[in-house]
C-alpha positions as CSV (number, residue, x, y, z in Angstrom):
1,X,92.3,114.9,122.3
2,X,89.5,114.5,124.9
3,X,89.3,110.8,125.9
4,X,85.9,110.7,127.9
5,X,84.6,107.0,128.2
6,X,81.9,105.4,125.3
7,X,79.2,104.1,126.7
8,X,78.9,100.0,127.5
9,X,78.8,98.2,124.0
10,X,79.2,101.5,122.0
11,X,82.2,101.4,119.2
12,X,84.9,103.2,119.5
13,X,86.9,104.5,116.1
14,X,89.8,106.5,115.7
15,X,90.6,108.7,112.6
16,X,93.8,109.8,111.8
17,X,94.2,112.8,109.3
18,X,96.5,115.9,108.9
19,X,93.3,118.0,107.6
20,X,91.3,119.1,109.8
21,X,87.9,119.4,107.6
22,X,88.5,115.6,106.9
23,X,89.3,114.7,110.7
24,X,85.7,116.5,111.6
25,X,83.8,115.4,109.0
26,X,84.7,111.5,109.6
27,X,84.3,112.4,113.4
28,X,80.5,113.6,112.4
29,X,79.6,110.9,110.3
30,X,80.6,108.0,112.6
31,X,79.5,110.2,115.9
32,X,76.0,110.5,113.9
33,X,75.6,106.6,113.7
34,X,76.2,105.6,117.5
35,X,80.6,105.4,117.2
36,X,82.8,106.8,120.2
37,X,85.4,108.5,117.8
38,X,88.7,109.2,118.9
39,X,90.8,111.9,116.5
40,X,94.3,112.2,115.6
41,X,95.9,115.2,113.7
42,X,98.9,112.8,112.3
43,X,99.8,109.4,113.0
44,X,102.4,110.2,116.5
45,X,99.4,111.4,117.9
46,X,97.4,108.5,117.0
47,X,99.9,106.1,118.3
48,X,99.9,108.0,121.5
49,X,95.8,107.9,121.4
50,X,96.1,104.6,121.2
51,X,98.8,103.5,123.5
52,X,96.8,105.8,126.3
53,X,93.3,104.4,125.3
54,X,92.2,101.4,127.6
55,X,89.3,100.2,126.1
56,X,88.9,97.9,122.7
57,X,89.2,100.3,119.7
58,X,86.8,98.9,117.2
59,X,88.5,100.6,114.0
60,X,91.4,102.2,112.5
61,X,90.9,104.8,109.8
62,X,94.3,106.7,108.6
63,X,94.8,109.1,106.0
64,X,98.3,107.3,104.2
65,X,99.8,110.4,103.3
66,X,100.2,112.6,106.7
67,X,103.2,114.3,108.7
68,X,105.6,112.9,111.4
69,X,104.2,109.0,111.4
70,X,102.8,107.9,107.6
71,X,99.3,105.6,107.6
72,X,100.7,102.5,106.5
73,X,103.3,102.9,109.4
74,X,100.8,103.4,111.9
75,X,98.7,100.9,110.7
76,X,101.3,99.0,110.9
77,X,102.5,99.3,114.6
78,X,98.4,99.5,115.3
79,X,97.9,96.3,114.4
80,X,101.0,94.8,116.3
81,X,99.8,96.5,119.6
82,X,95.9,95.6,119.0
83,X,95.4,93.1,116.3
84,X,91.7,92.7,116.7
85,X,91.5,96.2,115.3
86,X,89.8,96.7,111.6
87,X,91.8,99.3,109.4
88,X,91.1,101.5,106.6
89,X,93.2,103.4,105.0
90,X,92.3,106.8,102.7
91,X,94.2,108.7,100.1
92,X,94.4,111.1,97.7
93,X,97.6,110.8,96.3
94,X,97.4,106.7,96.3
95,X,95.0,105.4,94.3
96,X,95.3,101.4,94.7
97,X,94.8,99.2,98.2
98,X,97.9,98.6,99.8
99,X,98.6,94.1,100.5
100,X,94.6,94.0,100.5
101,X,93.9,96.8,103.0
102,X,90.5,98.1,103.2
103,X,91.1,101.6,101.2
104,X,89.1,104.8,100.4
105,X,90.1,107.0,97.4
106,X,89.5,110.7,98.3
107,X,87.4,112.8,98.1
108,X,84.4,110.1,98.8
109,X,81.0,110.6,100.2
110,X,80.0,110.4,103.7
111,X,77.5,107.7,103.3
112,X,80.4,105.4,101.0
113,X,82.8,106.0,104.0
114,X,79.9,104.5,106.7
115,X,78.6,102.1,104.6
116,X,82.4,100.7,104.3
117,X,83.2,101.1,108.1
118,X,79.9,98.8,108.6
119,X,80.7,96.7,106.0
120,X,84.0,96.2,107.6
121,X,82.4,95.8,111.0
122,X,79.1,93.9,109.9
123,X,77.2,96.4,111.1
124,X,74.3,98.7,108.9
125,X,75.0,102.0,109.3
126,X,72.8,103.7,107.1
């Protein structure tokens, strides 16, 4: 976890995922588009990301199925402690949307997960 500072106006995301070529991958894409990405290896350390993290964080995005703390857990206690932040959850095991949650089946493409994280933010990211 290195928690440097984004820059004035810049997003800031965090991605939660027990697999590691996911975690980096998501970390690239939203890094590439302008995002201050935060990374968690399960959803403990995410909470404690979170929790330590002053600043706004913009958007969520949790693998469901993940060690120690699930995603819909997390999410859950996320959205208590910072209600203004977006959330969208990915799975490979699950393959419907959880109560209306924004969701991503895996495996997806890169530009289908930015294109969703804008949509979700109103931004264009591609």
């Amino acid at each position: 976890m290195d928690i440097d500072s984004p820059l004035p106006d810049q997003l800031v995301a965090l991605i939660a995922d027990d697999e590691d070529i996911i975690r980096t991958s998501l970390h690239r894409a939203l890094e590439s588009v302008g995002f201050f990405v935060l990374t968690a290896c399960d959803g403990e350390q995410a909470l404690r990301i979170s929790r330590q993290y002053p600043g706004p964080i913009h958007i969520l995005v949790s693998d469901i199925v993940m060690p120690k703390l699930g995603g819909v857990a997390l999410c859950n206690q996320i959205l208590l402690e910072r209600p203004a932040t977006k959330i969208l959850l990915m799975s490979a095991y699950v393959s419907t949307p959880l109560n209306g949650t924004p969701f991503l089946r895996k495996p997806f493409q890169l530009d289908v997960f930015r294109r969703r994280v804008g949509e979700m933010l109103n931004l264009q990211l591609l």
